[in-house]
C-alpha positions as CSV (number, residue, x, y, z in Angstrom):
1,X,23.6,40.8,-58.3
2,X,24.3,41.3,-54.4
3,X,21.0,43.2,-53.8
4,X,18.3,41.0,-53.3
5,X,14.9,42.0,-52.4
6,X,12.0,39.2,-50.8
7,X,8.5,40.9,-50.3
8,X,6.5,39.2,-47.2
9,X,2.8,38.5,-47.6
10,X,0.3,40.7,-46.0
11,X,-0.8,39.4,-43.1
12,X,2.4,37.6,-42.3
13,X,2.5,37.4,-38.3
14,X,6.3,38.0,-37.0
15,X,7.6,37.7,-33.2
16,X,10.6,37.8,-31.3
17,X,11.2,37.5,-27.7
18,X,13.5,41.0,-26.0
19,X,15.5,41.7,-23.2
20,X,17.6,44.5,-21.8
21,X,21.0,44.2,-20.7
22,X,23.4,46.7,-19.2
23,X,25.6,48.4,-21.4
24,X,28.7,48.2,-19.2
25,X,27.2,50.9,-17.2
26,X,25.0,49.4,-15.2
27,X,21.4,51.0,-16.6
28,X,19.3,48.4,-17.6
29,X,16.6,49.8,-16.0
30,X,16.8,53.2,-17.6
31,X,17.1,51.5,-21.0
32,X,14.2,49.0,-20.1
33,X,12.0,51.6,-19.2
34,X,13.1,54.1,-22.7
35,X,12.5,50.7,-24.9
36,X,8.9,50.3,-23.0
37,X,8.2,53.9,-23.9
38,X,9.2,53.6,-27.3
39,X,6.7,49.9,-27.7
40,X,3.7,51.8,-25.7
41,X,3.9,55.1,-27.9
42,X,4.1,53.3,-31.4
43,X,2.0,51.3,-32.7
44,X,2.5,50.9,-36.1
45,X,6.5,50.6,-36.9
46,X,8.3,51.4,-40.0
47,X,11.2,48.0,-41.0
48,X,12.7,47.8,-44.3
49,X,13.1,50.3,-47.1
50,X,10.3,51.2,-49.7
51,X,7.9,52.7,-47.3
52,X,6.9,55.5,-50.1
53,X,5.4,52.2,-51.8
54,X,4.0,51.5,-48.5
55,X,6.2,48.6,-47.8
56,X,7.9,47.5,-43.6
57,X,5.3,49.0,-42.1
58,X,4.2,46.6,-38.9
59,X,1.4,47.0,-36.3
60,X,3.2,46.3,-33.1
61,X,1.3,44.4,-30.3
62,X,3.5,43.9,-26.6
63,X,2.4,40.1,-25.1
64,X,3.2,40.2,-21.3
65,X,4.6,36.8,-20.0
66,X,1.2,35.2,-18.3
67,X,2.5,34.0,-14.6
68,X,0.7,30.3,-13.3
């Protein structure tokens, strides 16, 4: 059928770079600094359906870019 459904181990580690752009209005700063909040305030993150079977949740850690 067309649903489909894949289950990913526990303990599976995920990443993926970001970056903020303008939205034609120029406030890529405002919307940085909203997406930062959203990061620092939640830890744990809710992706994919099922959660009453416990399912998508993810513990979110932020990785600053080291400078040499």
């Amino acid at each position: 059928g067309f649903r489909y459904e894949e289950a990913i181990p526990p303990d599976t580690l995920m990443y993926f770079p970001w970056g903020v752009t303008s939205q034609a209005n120029g406030n890529s700063a405002t919307a940085l600094k909203k997406f930062q909040t959203l990061l620092q305030e939640n830890s744990i993150l809710q992706i994919g359906g099922q959660e009453s079977l416990g399912r998508g949740f993810v513990q979110l850690m932020v990785e600053s870019p080291k400078n040499n």
